[in-house]
KOLRO-26584 format. One record per atom (N, C-alpha, C, CB): atom name; residue in three letters; z, x, y. Coordinates in steps of 0.001 Angstrom, whole numbers, plus 500000, padded with zeros to 6 digits. Each point is the difference from the previous one (the first is absolute). Glycine has a CB too. Layout:
REM residues N
> CA ala Z X Y
...
END
This chain:
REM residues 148
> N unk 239816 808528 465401
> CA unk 498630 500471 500169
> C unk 499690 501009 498910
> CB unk 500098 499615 502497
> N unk 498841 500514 496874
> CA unk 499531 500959 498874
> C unk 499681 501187 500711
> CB unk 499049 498313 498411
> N unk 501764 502318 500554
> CA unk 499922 501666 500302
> C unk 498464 500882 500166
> CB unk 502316 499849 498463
> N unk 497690 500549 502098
> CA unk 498692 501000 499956
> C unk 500277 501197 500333
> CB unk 498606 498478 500534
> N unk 501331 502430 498712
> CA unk 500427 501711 499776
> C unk 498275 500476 500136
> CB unk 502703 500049 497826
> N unk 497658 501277 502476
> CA unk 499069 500914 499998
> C unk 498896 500148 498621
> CB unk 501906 501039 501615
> N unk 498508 497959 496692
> CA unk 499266 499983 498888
> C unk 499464 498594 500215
> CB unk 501324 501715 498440
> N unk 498934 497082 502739
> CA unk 499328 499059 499697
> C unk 501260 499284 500187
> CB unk 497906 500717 498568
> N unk 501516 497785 500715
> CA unk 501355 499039 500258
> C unk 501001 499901 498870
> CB unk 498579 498564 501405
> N unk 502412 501182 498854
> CA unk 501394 500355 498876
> C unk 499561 499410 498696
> CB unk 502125 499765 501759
> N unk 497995 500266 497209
> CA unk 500769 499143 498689
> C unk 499707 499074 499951
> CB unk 501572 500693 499891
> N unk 497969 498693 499395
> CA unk 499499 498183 500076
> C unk 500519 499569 501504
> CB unk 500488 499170 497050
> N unk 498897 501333 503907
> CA unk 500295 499005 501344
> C unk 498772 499862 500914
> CB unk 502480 500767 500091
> N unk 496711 499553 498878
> CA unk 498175 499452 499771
> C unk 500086 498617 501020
> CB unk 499340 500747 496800
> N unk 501135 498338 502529
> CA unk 500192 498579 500308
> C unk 500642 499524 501414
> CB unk 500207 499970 497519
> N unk 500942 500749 502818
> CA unk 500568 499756 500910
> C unk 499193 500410 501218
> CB unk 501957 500062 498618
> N unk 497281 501401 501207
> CA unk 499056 500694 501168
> C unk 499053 498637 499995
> CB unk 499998 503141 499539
> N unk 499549 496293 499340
> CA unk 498653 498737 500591
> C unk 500941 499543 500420
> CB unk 497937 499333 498638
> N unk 503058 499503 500940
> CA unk 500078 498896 501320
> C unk 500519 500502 500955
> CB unk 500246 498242 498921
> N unk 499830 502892 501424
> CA unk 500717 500129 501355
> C unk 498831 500657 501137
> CB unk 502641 500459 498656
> N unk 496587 499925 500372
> CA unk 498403 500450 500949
> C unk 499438 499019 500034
> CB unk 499406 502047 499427
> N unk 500290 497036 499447
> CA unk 499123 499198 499888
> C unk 500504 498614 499673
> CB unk 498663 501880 499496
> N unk 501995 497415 501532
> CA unk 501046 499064 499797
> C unk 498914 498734 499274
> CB unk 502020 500849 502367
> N unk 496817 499145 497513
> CA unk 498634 498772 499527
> C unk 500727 500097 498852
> CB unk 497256 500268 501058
> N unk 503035 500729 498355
> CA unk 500212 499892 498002
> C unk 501125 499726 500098
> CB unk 498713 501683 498678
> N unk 502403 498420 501764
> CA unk 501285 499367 500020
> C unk 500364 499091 499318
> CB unk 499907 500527 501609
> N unk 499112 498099 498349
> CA unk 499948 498555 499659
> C unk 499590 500344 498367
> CB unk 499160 498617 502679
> N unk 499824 502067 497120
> CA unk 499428 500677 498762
> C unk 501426 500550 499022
> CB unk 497467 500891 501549
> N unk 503223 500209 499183
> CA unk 500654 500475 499333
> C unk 501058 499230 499458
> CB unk 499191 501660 501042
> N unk 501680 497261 499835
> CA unk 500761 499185 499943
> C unk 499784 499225 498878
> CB unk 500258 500226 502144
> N unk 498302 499239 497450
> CA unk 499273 498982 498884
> C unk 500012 500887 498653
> CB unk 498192 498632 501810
> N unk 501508 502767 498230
> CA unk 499971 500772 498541
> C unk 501148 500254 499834
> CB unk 498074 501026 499948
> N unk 502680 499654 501135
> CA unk 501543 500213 499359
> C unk 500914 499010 499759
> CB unk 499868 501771 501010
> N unk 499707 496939 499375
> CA unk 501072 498850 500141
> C unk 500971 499891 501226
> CB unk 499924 500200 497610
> N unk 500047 500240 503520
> CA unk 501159 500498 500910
> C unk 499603 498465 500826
> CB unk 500217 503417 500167
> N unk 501107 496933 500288
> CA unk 500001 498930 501419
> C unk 500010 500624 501211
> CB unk 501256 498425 498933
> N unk 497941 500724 501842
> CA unk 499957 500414 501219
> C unk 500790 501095 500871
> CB unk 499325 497964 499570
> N unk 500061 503060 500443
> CA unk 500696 501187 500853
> C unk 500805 500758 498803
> CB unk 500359 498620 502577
> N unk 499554 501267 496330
> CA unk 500801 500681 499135
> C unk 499157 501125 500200
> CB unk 501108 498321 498341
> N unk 499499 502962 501143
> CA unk 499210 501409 500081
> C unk 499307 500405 498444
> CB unk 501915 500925 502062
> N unk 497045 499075 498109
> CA unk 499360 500901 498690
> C unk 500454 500302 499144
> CB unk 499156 500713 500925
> N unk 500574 499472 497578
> CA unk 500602 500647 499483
> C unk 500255 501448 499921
> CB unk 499542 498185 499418
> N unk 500951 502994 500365
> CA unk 500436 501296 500388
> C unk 500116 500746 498740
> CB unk 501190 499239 502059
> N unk 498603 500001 496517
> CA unk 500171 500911 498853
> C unk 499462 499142 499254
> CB unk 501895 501407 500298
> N unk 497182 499685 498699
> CA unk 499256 499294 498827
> C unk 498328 499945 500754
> CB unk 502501 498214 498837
> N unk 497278 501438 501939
> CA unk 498461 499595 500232
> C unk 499147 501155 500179
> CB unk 500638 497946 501092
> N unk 499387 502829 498114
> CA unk 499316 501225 500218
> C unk 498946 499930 499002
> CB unk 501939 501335 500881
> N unk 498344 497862 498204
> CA unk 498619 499477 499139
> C unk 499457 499161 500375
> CB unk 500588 500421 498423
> N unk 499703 498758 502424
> CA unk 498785 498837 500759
> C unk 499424 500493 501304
> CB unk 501298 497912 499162
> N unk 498825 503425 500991
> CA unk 499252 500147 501103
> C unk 498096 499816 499832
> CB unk 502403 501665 500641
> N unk 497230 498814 498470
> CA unk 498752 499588 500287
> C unk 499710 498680 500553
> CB unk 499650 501445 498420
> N unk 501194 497590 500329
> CA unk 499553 498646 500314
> C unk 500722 499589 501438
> CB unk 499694 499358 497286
> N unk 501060 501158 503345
> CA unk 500677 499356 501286
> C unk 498968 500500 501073
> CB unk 502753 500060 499268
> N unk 496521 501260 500461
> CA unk 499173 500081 500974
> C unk 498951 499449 500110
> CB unk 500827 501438 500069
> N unk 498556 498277 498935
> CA unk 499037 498805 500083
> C unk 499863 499033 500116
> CB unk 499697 500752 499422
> N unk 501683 498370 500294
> CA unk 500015 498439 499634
> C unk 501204 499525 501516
> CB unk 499635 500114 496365
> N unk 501151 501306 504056
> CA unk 500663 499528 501715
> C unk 499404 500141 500930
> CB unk 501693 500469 499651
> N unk 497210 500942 500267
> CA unk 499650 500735 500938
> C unk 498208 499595 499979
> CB unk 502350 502026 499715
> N unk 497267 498494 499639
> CA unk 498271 500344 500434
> C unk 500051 498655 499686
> CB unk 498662 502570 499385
> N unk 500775 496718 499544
> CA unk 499719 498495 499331
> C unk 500027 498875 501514
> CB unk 501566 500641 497079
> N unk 499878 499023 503242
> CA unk 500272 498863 500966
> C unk 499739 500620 501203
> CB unk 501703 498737 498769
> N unk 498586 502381 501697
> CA unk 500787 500935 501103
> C unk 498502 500984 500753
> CB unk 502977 500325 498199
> N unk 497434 500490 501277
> CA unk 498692 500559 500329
> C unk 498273 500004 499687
> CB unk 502021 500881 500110
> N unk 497283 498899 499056
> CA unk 498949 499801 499843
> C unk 499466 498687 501014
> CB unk 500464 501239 497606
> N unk 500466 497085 502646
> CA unk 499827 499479 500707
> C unk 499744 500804 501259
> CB unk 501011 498444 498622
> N unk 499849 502286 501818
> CA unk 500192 500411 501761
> C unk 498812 500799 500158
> CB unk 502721 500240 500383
> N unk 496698 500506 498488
> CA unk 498537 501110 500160
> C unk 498918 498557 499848
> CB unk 500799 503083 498396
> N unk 499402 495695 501407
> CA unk 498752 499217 499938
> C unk 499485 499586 501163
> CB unk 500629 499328 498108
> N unk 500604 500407 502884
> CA unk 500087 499415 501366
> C unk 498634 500908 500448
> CB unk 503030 499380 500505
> N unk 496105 499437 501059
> CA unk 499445 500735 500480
> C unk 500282 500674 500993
> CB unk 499012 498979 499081
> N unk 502440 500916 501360
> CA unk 501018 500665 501225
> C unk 500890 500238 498584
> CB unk 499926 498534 503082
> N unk 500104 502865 496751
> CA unk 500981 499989 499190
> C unk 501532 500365 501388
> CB unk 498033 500947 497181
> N unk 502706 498800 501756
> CA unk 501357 500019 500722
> C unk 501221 500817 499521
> CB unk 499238 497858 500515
> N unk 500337 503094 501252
> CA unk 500127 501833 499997
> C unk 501694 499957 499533
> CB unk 497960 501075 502531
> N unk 502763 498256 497899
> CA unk 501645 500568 499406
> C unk 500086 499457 499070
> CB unk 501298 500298 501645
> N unk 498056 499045 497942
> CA unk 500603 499281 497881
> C unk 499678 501385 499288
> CB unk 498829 496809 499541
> N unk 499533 503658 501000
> CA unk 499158 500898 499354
> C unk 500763 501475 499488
> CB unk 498059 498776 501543
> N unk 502642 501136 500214
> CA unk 500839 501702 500051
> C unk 500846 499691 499133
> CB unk 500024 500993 502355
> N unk 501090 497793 497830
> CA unk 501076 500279 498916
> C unk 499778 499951 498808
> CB unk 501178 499345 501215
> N unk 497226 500130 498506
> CA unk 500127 500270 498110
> C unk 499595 501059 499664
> CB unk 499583 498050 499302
> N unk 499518 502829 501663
> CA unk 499472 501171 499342
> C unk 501200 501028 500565
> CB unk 497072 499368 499892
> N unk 503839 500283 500647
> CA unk 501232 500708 500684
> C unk 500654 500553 498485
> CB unk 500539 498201 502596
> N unk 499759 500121 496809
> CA unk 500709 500174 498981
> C unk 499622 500584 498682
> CB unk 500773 498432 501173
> N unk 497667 501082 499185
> CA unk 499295 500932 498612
> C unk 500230 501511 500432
> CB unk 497789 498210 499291
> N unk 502406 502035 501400
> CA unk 500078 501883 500080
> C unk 501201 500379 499846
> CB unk 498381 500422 501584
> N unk 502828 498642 498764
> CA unk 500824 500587 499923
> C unk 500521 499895 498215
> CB unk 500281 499661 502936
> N unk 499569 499578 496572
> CA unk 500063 499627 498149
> C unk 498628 501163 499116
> CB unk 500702 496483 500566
> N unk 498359 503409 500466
> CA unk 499208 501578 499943
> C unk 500721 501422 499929
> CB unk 498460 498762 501396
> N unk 502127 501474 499618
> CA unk 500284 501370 500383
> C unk 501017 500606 498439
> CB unk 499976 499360 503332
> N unk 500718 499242 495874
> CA unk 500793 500393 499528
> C unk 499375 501270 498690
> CB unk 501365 497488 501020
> N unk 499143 503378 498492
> CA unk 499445 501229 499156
> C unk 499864 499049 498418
> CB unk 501496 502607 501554
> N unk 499164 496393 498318
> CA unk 499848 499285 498443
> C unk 498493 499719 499667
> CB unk 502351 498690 500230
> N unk 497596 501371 498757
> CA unk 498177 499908 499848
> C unk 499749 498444 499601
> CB unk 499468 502745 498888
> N unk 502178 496451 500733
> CA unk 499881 498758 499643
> C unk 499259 499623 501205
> CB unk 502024 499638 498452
> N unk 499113 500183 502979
> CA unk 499807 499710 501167
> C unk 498513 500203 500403
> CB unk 502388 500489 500318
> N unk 497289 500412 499563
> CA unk 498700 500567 500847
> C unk 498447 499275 499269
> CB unk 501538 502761 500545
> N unk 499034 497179 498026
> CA unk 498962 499355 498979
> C unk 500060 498645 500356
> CB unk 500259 501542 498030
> N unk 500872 497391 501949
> CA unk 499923 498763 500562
> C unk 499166 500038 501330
> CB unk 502211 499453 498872
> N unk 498520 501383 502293
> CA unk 498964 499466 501419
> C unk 498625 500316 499457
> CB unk 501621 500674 502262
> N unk 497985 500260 497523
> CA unk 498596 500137 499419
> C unk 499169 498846 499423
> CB unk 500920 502046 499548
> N unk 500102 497294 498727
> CA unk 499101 499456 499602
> C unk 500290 498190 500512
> CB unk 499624 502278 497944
> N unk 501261 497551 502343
> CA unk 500572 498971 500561
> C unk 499567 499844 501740
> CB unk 501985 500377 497949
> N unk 497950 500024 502793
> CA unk 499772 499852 501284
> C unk 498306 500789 500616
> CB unk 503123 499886 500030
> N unk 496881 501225 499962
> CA unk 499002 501261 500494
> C unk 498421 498873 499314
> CB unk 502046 503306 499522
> N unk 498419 497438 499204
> CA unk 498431 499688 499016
> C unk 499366 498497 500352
> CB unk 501011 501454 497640
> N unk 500158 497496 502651
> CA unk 499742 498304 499839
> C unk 498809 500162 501761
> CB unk 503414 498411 498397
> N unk 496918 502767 502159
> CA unk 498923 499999 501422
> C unk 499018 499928 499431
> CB unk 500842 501281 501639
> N unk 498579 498869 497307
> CA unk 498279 500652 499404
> C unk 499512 498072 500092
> CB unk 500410 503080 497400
> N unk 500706 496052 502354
> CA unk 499521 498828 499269
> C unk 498534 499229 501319
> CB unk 503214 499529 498338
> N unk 497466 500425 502654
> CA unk 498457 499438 500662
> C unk 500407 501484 501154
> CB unk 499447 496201 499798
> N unk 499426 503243 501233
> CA unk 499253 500975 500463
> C unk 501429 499768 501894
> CB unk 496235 499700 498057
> N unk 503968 499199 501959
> CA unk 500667 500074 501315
> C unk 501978 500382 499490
> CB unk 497646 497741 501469
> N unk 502445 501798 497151
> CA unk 501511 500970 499628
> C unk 500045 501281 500716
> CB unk 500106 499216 497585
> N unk 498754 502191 501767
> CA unk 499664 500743 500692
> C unk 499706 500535 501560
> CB unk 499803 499412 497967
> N unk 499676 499967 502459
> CA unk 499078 500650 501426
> C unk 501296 499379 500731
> CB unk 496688 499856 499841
> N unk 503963 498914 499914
> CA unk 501381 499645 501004
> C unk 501089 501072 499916
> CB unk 499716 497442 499612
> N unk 499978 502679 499071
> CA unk 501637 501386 499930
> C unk 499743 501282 500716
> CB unk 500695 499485 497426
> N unk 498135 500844 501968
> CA unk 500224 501604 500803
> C unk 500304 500210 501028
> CB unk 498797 500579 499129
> N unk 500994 498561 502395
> CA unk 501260 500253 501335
> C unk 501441 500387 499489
> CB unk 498871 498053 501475
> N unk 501724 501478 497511
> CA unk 501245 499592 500027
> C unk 500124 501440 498501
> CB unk 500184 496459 501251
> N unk 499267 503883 498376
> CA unk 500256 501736 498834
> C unk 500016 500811 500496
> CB unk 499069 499821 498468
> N unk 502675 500975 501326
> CA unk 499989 500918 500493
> C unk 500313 500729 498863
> CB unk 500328 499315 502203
> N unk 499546 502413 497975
> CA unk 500861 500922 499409
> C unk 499724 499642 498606
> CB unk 501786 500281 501844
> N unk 499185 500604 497058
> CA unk 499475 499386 498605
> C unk 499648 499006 499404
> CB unk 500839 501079 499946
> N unk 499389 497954 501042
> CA unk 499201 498647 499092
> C unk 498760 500046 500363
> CB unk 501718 498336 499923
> N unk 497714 502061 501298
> CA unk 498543 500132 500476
> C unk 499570 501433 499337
> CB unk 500283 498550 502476
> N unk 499827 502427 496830
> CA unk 499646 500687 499381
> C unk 500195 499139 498560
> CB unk 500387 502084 501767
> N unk 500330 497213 497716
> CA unk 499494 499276 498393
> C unk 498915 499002 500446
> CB unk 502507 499978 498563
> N unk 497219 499650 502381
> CA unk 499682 498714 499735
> C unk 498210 501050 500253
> CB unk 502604 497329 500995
> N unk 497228 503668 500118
> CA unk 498593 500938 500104
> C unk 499564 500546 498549
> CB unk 500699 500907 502504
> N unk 500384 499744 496913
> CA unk 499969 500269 498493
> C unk 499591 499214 499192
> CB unk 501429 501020 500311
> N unk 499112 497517 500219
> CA unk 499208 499184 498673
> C unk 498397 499320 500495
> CB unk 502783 499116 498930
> N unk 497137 500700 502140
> CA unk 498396 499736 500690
> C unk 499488 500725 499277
> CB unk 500058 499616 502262
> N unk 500210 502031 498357
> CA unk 498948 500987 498686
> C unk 499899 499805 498957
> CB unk 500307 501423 500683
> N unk 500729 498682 498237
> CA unk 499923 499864 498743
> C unk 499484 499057 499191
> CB unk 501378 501034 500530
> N unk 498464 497397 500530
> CA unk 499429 498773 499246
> C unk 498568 499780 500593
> CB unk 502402 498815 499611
> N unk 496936 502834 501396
> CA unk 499072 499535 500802
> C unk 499493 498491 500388
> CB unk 499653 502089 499179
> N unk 501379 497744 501886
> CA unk 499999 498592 500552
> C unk 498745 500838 501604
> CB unk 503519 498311 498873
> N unk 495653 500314 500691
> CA unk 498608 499919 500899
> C unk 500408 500434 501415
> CB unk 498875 497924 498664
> N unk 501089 503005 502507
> CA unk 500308 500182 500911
> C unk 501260 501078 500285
> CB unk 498776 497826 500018
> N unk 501543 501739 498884
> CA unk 501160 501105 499857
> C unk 500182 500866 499507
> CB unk 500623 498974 500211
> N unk 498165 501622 498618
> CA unk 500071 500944 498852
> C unk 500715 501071 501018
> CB unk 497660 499407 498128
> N unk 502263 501143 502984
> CA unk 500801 501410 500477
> C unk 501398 499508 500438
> CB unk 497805 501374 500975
> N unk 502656 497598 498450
> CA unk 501704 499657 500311
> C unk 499991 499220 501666
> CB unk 501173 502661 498385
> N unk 499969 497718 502667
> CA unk 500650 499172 501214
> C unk 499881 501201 500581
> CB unk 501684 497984 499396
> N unk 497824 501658 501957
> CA unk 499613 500895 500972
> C unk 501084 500704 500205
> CB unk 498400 498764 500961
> N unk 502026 502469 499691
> CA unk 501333 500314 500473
> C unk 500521 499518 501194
> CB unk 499604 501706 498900
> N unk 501677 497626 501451
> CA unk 500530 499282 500874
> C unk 499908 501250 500988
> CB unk 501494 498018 498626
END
């Protein structure tokens, strides 16, 4: 199981925290890394494909589908924004810049990405994501996310 310390999640074990929160990308990860079935993630080196893994495992197939639903579907929802906070919390500005521009920002793209997530933002990711409403004065939102 991938480590999670008090700075976030361990060392390239980025990958391992999705499929094990978010077992949908599993099949995903298996196809980019080449693995076979049930093999584990890779654990060193992928610290430069994180942008692209969060977009192209996570939001792209994974999540942006589940915010389209008109029942969206509440435990896929928790464990991805689970996992976005916890790859959040970490202090690296790489880390924090990927969820941002890779996951957070891709909410602006239609109007139900948005309004489905905010149940599911908590804590610093729901303060970046209010921060950026303001800053891109998005219609309804120019004063950011209500306080939970």
């Amino acid at each position: 199981m991938a480590e999670i310390d008090g700075a976030g999640v361990a060392h390239d074990d980025v990958l391992t925290l999705l499929v094990e929160r978010v077992p949908e990308t599993r099949r995903l990860v298996e196809e980019k890394y080449g693995l076979r079935k049930d093999e584990a993630p890779p654990t060193v080196d992928t610290g430069l494909d994180l942008y692209e893994n969060l977009l192209d495992l996570l939001t792209r197939p994974v999540l942006q589908p589940a915010l389209e639903r008109a029942e969206p579907d509440s435990d896929l929802l928790q464990r991805c924004f689970g996992f976005v906070e916890d790859v959040y919390a970490d202090t690296s500005e790489h880390r924090r810049g990927a969820v941002y521009f890779q996951v957070l920002e891709c909410l602006l793209e239609a109007r139900p990405y948005l309004e489905n997530a905010i149940p599911y933002l908590r804590g610093p990711v729901r303060e970046a994501v209010s921060h950026m409403l303001k800053d891109y004065e998005v219609e309804g939102y120019e004063h950011g996310l209500p306080s939970l």
